[in-house]
C-alpha positions as CSV (number, residue, x, y, z in Angstrom):
1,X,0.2,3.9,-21.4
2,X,-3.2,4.3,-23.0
3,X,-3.4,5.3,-26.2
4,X,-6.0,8.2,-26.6
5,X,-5.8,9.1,-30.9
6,X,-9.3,7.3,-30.9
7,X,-10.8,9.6,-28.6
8,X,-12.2,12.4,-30.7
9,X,-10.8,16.1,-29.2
10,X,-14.5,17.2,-29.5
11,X,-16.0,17.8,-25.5
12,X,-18.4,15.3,-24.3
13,X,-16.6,12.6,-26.7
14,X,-15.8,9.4,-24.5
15,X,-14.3,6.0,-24.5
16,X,-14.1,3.1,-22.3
17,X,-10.5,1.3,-21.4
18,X,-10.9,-2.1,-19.4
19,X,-8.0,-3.9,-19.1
20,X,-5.5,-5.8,-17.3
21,X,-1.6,-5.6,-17.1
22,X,1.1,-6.5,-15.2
23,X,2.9,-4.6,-12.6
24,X,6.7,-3.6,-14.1
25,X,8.2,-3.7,-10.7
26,X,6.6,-4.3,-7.0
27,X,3.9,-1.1,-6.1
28,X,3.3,-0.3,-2.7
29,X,4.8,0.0,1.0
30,X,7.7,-2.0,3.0
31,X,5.4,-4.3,4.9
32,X,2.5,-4.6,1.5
33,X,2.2,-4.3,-1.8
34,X,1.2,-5.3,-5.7
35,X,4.1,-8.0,-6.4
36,X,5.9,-7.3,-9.8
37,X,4.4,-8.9,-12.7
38,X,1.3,-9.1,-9.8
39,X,-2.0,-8.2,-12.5
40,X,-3.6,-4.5,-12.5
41,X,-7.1,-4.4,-14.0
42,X,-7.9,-0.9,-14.9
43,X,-11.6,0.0,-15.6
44,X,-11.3,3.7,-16.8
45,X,-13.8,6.0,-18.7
46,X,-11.5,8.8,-20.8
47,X,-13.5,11.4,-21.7
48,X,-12.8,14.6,-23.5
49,X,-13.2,18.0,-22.5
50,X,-11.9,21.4,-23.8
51,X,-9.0,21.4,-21.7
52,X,-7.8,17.7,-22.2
53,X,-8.9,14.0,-21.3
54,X,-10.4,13.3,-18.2
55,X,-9.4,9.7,-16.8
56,X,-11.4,8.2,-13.8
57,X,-12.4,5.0,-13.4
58,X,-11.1,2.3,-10.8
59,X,-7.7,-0.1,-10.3
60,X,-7.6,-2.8,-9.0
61,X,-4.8,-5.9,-7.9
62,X,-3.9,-8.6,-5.7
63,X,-1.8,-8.0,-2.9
64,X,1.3,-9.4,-1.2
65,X,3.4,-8.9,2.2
66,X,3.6,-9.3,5.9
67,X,1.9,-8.9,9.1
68,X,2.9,-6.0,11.1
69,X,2.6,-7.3,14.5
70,X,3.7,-10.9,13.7
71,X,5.3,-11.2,10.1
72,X,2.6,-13.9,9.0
73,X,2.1,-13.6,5.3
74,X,-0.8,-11.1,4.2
75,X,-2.7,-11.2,1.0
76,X,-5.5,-8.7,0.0
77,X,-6.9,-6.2,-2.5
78,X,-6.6,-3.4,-3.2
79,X,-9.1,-0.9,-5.1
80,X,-8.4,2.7,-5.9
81,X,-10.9,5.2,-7.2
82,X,-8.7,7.5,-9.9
83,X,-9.7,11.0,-11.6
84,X,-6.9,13.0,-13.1
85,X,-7.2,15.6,-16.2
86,X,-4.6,14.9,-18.3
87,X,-4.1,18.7,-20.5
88,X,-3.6,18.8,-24.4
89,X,-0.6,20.1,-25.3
90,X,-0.4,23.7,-25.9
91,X,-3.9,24.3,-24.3
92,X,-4.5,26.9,-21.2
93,X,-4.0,24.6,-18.5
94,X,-1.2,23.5,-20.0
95,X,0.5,27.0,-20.3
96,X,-1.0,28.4,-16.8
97,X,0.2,24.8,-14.6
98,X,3.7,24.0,-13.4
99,X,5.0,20.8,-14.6
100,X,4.1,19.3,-11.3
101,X,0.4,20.3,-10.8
102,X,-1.1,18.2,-13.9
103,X,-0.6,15.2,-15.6
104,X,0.1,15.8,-19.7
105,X,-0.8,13.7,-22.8
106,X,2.3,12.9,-24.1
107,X,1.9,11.9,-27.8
108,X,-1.3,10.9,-27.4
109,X,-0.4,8.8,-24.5
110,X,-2.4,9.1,-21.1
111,X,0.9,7.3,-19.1
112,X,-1.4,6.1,-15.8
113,X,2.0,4.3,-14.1
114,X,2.8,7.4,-11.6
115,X,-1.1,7.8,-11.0
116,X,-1.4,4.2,-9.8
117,X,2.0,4.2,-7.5
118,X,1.0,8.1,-5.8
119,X,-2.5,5.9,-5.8
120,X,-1.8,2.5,-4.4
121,X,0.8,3.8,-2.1
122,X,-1.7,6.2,0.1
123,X,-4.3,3.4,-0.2
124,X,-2.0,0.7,1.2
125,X,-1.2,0.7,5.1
126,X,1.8,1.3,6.3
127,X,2.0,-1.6,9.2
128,X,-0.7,-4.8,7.9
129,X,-2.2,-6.9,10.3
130,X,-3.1,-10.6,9.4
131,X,-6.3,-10.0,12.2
132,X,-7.4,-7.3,14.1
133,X,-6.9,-9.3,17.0
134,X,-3.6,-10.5,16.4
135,X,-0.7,-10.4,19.2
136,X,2.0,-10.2,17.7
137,X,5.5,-11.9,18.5
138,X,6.8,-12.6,22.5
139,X,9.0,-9.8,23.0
140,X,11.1,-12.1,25.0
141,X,11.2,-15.5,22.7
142,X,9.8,-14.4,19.3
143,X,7.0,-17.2,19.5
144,X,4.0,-16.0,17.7
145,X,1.4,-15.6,20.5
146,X,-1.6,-16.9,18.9
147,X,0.4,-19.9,18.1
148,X,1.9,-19.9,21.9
149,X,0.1,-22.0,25.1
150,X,-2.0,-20.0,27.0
151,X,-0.6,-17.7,29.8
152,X,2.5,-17.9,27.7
153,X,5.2,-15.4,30.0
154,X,8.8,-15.5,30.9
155,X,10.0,-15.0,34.5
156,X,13.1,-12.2,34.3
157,X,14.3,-9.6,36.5
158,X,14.7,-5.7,35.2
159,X,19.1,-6.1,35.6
160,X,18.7,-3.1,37.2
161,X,16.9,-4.5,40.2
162,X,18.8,-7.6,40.3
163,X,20.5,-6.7,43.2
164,X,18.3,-5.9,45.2
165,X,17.0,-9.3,44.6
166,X,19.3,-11.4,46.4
167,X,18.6,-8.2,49.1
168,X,15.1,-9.2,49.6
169,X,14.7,-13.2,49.3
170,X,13.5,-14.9,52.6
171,X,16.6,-15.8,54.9
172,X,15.0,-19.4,55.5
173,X,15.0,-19.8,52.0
174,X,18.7,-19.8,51.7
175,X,19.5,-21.8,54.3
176,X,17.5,-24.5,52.7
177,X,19.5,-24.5,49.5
């Protein structure tokens, strides 16, 4: 919550917010996100106009989780761009919007937390990778492959064609066992 009772109602009227806070619970996706308590810096210019304040301005945090394709532990940033109008009580936006289609001051209170989640979650991937290159896991073994010797394989039969296996060795092969 930023309070905004020091931002004259007069249009053109502006103030600058930095600060930094932490994160009330984790932000982001399954696989990545802000860890809770993680810090949030927020650089954000509110300015007035004659419908309400206009937030923009950038967030920015740390971030925490796991590699997609081999569930390494990934770290990185993450940096969103925000503008939202927040409408004045009682002023024609307010009165014309649903509740859904615009943010509201709420006594005097620009409250930026759904912003940042609706933010960081569409700026976040869905499935990390700890490289671009990166293998993943043996779908056989679950060895990392970048950690694994090269030509890393396992020899195994499709069950299904099993049968037909024992069908098609070499005669003089079995009699030698």
């Amino acid at each position: 919550m930023i309070d905004v009772r020091s931002l004259p109602r007069r249009p053109g009227s502006m103030i600058e917010v930095h600060r930094s806070f932490p994160a009330p619970d984790r932000i982001g996706a399954e696989m990545i996100a802000i860890p809770a308590e993680g810090e949030i810096d927020v650089d954000l210019r509110l300015e007035s106009v004659s419908e309400g304040v206009l937030v923009s301005g950038t967030v920015s945090a740390a971030t925490q989780g796991q590699c997609g394709r081999c569930l390494e532990p990934v770290t990185g940033d993450v940096d969103l761009y925000l503008t939202e109008l927040f409408a004045y009580p009682d002023s024609a936006t307010d009165q014309t919007s649903d509740e859904d289609d615009v943010a509201r001051l709420v006594d005097d209170e620009v409250d930026l937390e759904q912003l940042v989640i609706d933010g960081v979650g569409t700026e976040l991937p869905l499935s990390p990778v700890c490289d671009d290159d990166c293998a993943g896991l043996c779908a056989e073994c679950g060895v990392r492959l970048a950690d694994a010797e090269p030509g890393h394989a396992h020899e195994s039969i499709d069950p299904r064609w099993a049968a037909l296996a024992d069908k098609l060795t070499d005669p003089g092969e079995e009699s030698k066992a």
